[in-house]
CHARMM-style PDB file with segment names, atoms N, HN, CA, C and O in Angstrom:
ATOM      1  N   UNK     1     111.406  79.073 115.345  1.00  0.00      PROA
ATOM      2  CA  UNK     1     111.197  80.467 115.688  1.00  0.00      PROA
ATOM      3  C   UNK     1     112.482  80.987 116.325  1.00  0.00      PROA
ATOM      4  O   UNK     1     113.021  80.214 117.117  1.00  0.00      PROA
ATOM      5  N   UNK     2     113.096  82.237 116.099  1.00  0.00      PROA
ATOM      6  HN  UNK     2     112.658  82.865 115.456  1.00  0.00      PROA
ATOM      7  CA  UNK     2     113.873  82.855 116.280  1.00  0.00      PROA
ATOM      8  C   UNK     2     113.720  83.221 117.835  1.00  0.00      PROA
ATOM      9  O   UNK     2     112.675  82.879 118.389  1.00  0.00      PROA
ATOM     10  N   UNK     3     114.814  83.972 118.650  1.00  0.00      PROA
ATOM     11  HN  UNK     3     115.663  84.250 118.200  1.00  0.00      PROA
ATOM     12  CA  UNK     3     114.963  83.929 119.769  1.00  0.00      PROA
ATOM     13  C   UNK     3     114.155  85.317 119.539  1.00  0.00      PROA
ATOM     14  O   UNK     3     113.015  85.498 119.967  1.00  0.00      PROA
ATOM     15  N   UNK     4     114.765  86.098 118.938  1.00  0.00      PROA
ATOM     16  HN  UNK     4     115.691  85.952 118.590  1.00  0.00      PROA
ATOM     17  CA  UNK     4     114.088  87.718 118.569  1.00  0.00      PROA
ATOM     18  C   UNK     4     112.691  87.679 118.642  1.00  0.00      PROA
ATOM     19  O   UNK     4     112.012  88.338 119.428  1.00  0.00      PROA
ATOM     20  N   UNK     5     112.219  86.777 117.683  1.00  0.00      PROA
ATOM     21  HN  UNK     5     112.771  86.242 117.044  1.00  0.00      PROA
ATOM     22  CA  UNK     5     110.642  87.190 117.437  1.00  0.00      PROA
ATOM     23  C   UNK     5     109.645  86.630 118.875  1.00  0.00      PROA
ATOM     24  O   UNK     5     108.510  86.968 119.210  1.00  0.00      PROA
ATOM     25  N   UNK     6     110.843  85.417 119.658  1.00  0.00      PROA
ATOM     26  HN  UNK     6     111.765  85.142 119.385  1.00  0.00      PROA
ATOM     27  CA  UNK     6     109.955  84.848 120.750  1.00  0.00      PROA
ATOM     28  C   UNK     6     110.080  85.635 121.486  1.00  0.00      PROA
ATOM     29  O   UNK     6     109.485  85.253 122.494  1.00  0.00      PROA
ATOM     30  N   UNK     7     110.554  86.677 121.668  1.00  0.00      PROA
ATOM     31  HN  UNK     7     111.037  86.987 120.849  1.00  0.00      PROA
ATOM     32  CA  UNK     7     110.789  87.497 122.684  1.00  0.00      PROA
ATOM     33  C   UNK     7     110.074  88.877 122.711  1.00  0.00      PROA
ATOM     34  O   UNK     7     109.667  89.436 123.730  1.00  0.00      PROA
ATOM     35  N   UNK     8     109.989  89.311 121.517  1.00  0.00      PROA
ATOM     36  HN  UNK     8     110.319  88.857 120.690  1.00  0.00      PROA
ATOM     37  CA  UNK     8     108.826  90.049 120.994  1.00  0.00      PROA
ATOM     38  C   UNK     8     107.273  89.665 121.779  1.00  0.00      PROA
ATOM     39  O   UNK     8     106.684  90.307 122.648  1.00  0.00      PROA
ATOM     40  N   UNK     9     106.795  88.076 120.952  1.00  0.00      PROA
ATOM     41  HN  UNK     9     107.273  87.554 120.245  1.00  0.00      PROA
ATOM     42  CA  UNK     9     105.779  88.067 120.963  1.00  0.00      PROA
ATOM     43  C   UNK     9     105.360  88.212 122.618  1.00  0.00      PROA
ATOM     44  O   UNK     9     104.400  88.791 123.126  1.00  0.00      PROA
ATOM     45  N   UNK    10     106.523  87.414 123.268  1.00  0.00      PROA
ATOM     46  HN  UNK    10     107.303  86.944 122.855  1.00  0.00      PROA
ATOM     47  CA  UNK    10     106.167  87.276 124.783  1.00  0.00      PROA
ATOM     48  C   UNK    10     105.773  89.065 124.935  1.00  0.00      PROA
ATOM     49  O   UNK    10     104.638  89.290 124.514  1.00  0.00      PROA
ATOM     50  N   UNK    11     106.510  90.327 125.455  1.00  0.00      PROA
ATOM     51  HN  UNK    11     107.431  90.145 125.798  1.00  0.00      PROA
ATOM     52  CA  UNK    11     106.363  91.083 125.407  1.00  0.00      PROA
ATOM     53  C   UNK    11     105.066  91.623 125.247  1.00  0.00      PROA
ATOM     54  O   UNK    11     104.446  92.391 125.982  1.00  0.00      PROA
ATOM     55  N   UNK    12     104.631  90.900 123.753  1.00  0.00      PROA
ATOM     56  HN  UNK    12     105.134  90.275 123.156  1.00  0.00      PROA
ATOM     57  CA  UNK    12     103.410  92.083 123.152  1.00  0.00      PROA
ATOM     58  C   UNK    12     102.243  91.261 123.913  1.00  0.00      PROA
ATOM     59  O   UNK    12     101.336  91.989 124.314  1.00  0.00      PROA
ATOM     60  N   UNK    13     102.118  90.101 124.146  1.00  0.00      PROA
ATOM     61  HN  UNK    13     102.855  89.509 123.821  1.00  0.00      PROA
ATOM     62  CA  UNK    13     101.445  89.496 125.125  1.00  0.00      PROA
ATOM     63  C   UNK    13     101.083  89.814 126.835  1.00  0.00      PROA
ATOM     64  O   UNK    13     100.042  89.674 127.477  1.00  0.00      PROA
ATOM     65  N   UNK    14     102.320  90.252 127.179  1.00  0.00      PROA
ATOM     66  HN  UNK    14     103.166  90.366 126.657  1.00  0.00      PROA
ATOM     67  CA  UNK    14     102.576  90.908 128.812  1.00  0.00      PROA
ATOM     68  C   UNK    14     101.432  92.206 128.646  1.00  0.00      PROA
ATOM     69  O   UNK    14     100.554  92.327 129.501  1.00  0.00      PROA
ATOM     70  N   UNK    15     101.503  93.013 127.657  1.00  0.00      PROA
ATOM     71  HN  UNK    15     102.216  92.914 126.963  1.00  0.00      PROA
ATOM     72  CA  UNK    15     100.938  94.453 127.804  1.00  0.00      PROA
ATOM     73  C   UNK    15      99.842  94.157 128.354  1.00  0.00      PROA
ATOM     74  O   UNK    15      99.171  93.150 128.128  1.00  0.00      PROA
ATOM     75  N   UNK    16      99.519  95.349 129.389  1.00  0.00      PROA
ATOM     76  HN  UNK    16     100.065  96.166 129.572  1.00  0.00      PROA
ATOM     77  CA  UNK    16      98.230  95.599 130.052  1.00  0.00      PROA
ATOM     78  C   UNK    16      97.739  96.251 129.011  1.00  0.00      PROA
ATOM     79  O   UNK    16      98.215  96.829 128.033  1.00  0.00      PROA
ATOM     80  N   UNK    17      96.162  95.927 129.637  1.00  0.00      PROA
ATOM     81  HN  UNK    17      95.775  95.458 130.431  1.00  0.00      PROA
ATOM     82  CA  UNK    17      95.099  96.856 129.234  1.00  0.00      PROA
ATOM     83  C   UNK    17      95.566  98.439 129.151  1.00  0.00      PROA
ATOM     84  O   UNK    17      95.465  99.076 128.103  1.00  0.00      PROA
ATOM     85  N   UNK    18      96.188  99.108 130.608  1.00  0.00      PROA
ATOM     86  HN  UNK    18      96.270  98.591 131.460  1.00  0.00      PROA
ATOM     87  CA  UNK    18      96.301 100.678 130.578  1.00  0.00      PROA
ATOM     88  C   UNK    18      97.467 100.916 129.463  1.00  0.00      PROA
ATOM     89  O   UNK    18      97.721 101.960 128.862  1.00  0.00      PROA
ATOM     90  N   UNK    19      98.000  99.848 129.379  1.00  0.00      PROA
ATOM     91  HN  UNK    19      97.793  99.000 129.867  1.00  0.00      PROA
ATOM     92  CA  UNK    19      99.325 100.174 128.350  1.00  0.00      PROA
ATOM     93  C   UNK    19      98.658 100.622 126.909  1.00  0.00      PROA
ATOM     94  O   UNK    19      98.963 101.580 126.198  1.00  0.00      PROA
ATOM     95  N   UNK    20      97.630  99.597 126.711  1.00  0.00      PROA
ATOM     96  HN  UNK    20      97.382  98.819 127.289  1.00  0.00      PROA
ATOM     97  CA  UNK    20      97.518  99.725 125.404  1.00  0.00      PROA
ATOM     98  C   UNK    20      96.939 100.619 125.296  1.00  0.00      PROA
ATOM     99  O   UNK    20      97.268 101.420 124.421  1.00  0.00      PROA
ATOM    100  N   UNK    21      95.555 100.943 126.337  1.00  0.00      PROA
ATOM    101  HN  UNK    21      95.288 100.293 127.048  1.00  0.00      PROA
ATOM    102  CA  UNK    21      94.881 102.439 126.111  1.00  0.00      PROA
ATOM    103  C   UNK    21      95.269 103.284 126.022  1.00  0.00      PROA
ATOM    104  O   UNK    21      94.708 104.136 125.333  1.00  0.00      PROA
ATOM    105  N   UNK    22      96.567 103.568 126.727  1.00  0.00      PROA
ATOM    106  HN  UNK    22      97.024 102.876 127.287  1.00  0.00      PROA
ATOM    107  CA  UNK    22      97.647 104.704 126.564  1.00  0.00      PROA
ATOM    108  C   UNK    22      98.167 105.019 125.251  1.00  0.00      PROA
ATOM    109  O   UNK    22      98.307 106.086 124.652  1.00  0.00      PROA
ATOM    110  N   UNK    23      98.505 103.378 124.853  1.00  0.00      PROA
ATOM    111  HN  UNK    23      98.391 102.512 125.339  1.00  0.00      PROA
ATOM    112  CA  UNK    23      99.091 103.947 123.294  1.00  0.00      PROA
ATOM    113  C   UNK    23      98.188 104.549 122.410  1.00  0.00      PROA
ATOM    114  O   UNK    23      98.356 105.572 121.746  1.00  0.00      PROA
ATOM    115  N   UNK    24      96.845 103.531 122.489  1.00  0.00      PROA
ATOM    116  HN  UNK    24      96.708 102.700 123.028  1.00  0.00      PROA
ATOM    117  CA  UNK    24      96.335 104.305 121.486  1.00  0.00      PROA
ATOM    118  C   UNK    24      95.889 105.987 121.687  1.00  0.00      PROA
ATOM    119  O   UNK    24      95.897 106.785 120.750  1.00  0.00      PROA
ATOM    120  N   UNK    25      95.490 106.348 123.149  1.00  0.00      PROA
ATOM    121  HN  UNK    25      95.484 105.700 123.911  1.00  0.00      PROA
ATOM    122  CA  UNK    25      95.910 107.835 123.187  1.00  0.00      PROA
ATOM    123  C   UNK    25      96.851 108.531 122.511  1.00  0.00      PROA
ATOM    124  O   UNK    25      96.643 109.449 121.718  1.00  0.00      PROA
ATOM    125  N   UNK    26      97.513 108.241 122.721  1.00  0.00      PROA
ATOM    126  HN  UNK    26      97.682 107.495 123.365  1.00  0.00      PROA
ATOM    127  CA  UNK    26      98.861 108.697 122.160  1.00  0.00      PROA
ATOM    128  C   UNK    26      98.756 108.962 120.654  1.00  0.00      PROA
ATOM    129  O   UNK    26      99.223 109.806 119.891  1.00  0.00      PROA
ATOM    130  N   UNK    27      97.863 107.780 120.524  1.00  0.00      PROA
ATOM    131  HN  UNK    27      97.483 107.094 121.144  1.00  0.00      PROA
ATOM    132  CA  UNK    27      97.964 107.653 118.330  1.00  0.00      PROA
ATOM    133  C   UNK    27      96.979 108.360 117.882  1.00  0.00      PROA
ATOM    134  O   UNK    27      96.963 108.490 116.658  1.00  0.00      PROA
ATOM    135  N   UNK    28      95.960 108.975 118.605  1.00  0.00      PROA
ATOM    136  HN  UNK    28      95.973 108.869 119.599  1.00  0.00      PROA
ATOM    137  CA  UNK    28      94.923 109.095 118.490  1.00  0.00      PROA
ATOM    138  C   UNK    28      94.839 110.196 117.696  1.00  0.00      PROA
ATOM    139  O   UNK    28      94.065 110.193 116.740  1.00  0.00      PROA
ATOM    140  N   UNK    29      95.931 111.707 118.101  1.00  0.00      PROA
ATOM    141  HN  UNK    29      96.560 111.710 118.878  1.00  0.00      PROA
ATOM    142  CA  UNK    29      95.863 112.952 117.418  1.00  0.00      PROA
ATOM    143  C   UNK    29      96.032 112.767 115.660  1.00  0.00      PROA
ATOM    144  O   UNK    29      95.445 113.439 114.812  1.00  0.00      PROA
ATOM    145  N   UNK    30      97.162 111.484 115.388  1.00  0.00      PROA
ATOM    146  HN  UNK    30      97.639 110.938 116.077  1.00  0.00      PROA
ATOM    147  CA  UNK    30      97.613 111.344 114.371  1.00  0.00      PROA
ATOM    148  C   UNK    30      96.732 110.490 113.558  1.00  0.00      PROA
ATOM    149  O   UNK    30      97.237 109.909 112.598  1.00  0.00      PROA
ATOM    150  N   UNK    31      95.488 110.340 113.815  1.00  0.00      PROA
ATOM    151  HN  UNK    31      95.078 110.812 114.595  1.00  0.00      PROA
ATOM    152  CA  UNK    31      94.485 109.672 112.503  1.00  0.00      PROA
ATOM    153  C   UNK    31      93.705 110.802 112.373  1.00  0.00      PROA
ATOM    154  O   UNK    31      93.185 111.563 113.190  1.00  0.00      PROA
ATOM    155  N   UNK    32      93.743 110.732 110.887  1.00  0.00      PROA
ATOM    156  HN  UNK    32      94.165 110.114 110.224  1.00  0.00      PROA
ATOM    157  CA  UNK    32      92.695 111.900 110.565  1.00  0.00      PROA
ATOM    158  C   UNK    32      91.244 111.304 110.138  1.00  0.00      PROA
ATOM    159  O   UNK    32      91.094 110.340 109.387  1.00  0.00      PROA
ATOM    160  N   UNK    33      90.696 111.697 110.462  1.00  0.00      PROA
ATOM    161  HN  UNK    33      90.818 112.480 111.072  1.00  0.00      PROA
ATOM    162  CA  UNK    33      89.124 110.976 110.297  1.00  0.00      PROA
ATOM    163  C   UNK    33      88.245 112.235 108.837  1.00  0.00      PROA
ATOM    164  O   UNK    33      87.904 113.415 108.926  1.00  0.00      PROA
ATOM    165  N   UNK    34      88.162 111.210 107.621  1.00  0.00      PROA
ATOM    166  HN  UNK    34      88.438 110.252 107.549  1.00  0.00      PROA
ATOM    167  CA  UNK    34      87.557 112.243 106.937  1.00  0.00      PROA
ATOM    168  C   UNK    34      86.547 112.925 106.973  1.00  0.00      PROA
ATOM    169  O   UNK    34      86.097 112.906 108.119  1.00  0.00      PROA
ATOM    170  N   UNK    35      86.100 113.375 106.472  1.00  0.00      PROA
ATOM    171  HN  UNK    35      86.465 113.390 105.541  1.00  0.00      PROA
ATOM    172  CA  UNK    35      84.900 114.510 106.675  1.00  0.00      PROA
ATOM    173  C   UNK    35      83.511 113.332 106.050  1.00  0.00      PROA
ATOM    174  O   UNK    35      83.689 112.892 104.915  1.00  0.00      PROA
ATOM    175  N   UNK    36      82.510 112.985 106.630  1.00  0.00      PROA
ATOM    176  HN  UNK    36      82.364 113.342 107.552  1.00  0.00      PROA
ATOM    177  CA  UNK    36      81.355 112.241 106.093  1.00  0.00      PROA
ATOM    178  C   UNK    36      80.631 113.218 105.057  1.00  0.00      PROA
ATOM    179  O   UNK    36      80.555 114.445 105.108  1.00  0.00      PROA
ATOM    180  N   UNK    37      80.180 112.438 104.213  1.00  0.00      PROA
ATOM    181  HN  UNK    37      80.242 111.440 104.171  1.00  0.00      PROA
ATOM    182  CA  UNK    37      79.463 113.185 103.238  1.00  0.00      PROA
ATOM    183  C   UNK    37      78.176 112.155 102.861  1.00  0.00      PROA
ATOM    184  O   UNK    37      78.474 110.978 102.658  1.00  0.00      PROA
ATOM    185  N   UNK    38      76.933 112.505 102.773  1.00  0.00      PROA
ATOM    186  HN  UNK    38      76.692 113.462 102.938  1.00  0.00      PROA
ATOM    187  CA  UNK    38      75.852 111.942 102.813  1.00  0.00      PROA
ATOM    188  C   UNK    38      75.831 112.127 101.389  1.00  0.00      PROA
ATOM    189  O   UNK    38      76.040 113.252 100.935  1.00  0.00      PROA
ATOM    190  N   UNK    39      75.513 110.775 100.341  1.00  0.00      PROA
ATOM    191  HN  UNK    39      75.343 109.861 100.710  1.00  0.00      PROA
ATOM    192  CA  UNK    39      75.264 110.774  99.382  1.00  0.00      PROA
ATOM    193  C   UNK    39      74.390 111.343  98.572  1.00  0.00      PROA
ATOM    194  O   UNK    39      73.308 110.760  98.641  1.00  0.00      PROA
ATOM    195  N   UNK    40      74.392 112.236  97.828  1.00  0.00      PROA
ATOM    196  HN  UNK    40      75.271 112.710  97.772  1.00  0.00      PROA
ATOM    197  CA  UNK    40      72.871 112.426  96.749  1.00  0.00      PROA
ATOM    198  C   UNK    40      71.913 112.255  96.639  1.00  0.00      PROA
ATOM    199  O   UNK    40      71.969 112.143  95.414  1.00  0.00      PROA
ATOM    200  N   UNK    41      70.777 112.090  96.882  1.00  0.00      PROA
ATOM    201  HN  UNK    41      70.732 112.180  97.877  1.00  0.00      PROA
ATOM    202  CA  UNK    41      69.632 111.682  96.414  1.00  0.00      PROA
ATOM    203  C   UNK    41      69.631 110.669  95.151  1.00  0.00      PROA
ATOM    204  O   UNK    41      70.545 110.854  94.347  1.00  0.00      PROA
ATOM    205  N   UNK    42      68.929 109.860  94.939  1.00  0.00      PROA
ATOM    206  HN  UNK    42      68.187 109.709  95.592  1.00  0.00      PROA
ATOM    207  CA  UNK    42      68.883 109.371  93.423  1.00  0.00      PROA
ATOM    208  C   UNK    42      67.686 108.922  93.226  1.00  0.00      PROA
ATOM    209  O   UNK    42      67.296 107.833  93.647  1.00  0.00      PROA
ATOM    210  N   UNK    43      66.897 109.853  92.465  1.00  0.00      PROA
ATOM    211  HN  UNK    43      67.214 110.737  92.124  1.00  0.00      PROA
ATOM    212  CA  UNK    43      65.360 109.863  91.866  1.00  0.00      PROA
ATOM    213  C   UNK    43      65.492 108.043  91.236  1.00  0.00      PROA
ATOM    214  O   UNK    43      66.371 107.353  90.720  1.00  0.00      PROA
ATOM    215  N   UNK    44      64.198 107.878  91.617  1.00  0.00      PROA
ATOM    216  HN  UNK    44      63.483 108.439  92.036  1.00  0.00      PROA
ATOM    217  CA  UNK    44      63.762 106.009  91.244  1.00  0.00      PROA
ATOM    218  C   UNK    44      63.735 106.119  89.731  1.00  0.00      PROA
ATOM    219  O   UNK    44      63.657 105.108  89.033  1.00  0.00      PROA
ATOM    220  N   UNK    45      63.787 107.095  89.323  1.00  0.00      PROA
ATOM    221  HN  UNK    45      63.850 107.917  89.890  1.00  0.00      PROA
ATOM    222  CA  UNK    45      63.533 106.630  87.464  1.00  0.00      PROA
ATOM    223  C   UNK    45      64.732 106.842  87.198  1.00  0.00      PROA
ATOM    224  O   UNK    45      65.030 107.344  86.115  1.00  0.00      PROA
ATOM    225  N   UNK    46      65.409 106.604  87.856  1.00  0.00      PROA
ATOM    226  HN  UNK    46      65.167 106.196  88.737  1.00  0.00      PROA
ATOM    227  CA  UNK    46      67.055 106.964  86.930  1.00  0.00      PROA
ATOM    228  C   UNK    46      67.867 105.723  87.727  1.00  0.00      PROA
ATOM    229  O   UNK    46      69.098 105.710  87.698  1.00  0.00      PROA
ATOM    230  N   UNK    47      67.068 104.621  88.483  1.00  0.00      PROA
ATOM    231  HN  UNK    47      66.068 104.631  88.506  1.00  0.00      PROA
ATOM    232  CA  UNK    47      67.937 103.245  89.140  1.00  0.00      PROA
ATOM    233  C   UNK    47      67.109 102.279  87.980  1.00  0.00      PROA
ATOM    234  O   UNK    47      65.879 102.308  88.022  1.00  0.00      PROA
ATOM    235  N   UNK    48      67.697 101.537  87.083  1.00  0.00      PROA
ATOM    236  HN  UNK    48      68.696 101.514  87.048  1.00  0.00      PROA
ATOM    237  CA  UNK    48      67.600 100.367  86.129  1.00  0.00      PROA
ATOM    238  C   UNK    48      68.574  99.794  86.044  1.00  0.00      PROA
ATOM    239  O   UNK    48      69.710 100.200  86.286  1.00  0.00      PROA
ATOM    240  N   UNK    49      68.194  98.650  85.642  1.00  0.00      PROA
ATOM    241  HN  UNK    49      67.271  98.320  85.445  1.00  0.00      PROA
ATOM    242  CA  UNK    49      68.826  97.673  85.501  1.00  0.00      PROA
ATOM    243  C   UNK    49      69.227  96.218  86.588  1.00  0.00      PROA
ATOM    244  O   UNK    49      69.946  95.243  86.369  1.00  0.00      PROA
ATOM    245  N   UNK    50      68.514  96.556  87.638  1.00  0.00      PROA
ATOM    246  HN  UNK    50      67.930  97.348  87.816  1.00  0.00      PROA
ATOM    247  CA  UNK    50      68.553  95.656  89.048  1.00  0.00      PROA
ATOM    248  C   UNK    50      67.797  94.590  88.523  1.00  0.00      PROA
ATOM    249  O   UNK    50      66.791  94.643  87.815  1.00  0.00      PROA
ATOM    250  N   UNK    51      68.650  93.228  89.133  1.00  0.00      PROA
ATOM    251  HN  UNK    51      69.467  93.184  89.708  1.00  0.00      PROA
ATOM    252  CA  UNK    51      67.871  92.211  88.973  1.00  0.00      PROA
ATOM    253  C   UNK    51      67.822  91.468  90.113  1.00  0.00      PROA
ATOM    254  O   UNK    51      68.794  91.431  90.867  1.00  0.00      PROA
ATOM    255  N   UNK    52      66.607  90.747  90.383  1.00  0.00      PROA
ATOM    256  HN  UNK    52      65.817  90.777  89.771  1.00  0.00      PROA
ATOM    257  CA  UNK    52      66.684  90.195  91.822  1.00  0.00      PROA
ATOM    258  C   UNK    52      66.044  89.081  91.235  1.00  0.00      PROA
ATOM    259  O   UNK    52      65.005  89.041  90.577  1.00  0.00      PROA
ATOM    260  N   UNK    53      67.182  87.762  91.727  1.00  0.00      PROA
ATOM    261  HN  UNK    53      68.027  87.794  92.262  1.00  0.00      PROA
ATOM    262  CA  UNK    53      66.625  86.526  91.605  1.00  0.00      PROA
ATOM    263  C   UNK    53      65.174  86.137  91.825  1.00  0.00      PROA
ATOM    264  O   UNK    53      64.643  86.705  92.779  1.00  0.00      PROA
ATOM    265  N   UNK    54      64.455  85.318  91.165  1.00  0.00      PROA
ATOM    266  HN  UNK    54      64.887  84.857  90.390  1.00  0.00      PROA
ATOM    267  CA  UNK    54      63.545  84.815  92.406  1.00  0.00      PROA
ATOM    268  C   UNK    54      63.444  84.275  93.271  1.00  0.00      PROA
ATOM    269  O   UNK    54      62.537  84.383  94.096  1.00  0.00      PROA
ATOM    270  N   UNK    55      64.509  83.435  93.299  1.00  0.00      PROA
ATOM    271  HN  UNK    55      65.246  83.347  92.629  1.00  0.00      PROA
ATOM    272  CA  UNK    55      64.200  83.068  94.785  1.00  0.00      PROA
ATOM    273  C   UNK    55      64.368  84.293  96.231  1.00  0.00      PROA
ATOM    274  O   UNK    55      64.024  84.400  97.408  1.00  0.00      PROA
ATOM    275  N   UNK    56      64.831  84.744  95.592  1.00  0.00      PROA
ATOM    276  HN  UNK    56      65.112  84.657  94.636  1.00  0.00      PROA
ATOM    277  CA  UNK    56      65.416  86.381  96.520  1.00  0.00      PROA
ATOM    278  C   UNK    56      63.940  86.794  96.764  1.00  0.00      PROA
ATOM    279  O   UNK    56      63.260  86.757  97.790  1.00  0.00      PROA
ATOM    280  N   UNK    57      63.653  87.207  95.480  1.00  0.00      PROA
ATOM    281  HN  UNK    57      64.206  87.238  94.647  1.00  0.00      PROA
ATOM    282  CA  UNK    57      62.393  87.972  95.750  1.00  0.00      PROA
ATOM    283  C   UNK    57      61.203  87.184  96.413  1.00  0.00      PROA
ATOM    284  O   UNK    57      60.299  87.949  96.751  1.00  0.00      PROA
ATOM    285  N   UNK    58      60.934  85.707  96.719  1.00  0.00      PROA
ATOM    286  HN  UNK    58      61.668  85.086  96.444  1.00  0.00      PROA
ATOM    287  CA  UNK    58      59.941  85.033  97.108  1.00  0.00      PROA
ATOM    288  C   UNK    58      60.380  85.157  98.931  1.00  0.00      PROA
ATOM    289  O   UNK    58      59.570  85.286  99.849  1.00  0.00      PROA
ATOM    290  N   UNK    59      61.656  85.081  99.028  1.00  0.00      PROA
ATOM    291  HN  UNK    59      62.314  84.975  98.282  1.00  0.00      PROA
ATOM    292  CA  UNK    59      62.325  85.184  99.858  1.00  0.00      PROA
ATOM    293  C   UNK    59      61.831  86.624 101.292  1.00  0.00      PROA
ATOM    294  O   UNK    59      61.449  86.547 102.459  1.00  0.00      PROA
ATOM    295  N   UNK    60      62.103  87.691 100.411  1.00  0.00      PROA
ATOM    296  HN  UNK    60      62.413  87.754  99.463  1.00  0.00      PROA
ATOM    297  CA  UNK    60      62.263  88.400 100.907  1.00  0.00      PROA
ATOM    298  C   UNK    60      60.501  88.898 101.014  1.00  0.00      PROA
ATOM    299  O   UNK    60      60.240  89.918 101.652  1.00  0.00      PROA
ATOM    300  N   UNK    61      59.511  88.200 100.432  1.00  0.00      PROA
ATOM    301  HN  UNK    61      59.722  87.371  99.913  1.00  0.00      PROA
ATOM    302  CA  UNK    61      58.458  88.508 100.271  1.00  0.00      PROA
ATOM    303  C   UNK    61      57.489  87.482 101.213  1.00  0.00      PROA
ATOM    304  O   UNK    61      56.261  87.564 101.213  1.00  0.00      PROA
ATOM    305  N   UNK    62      58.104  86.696 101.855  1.00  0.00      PROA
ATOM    306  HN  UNK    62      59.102  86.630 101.855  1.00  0.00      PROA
ATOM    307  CA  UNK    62      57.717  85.897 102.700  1.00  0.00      PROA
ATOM    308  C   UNK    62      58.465  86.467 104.001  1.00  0.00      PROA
ATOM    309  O   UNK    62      59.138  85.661 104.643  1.00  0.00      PROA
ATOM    310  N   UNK    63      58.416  87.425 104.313  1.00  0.00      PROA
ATOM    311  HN  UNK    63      57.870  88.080 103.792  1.00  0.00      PROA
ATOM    312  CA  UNK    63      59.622  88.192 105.502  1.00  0.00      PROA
ATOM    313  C   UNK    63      58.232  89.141 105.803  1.00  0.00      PROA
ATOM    314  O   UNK    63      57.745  90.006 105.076  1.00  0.00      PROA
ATOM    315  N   UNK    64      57.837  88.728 106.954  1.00  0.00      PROA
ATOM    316  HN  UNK    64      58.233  88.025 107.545  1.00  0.00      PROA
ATOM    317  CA  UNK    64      56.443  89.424 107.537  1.00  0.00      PROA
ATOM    318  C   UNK    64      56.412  90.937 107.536  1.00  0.00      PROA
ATOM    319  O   UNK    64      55.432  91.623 107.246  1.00  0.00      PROA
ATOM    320  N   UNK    65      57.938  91.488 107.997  1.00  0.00      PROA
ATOM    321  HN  UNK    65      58.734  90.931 108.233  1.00  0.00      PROA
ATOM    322  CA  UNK    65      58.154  92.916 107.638  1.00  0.00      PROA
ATOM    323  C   UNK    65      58.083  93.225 106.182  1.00  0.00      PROA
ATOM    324  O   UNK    65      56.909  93.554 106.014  1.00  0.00      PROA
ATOM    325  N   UNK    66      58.490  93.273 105.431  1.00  0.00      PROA
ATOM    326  HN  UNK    66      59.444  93.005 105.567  1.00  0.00      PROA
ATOM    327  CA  UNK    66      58.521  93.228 104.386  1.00  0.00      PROA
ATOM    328  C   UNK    66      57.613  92.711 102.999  1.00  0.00      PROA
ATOM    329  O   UNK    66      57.795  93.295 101.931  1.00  0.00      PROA
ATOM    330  N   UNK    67      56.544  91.482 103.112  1.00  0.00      PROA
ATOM    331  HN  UNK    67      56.396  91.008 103.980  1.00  0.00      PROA
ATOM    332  CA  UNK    67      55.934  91.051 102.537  1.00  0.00      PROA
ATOM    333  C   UNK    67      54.422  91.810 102.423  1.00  0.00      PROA
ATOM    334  O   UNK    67      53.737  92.249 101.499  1.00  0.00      PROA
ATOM    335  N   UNK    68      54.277  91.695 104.163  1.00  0.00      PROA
ATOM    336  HN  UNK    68      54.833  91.339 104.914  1.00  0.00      PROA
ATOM    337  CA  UNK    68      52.808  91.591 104.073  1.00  0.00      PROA
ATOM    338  C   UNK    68      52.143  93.194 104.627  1.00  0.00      PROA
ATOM    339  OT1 UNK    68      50.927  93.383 104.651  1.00  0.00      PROA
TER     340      UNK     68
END
């Protein structure tokens, strides 16, 4: 290992907690967070083609929520 990078890592190791919270303040304006969009609806007669193992399905049918 290089003298550079050991000296780095020491460094990025030293940072406090307030340091880092700070930075990411700092970064914070510059992420843009996209806009959520709630998917479509999708009517049950238009989902085919799913296949669920059986053991999946014995599985998931022995799951007290779910089974019984």
């Amino acid at each position: 290992m290089t003298k550079h990078i050991a000296a780095r890592e020491s460094r990025e190791s030293e940072m406090s907690l307030d340091q880092l919270r700070g930075d990411c303040a700092r970064m914070a304006p510059h992420w843009v967070v996209p806009a959520v969009t709630a998917p479509a609806p999708v009517h049950h007669s238009l989902i085919h083609g799913v296949v669920v193992p059986p053991a999946s399905a014995r599985l998931v049918d022995a799951m007290s929520d779910y089974g019984d």
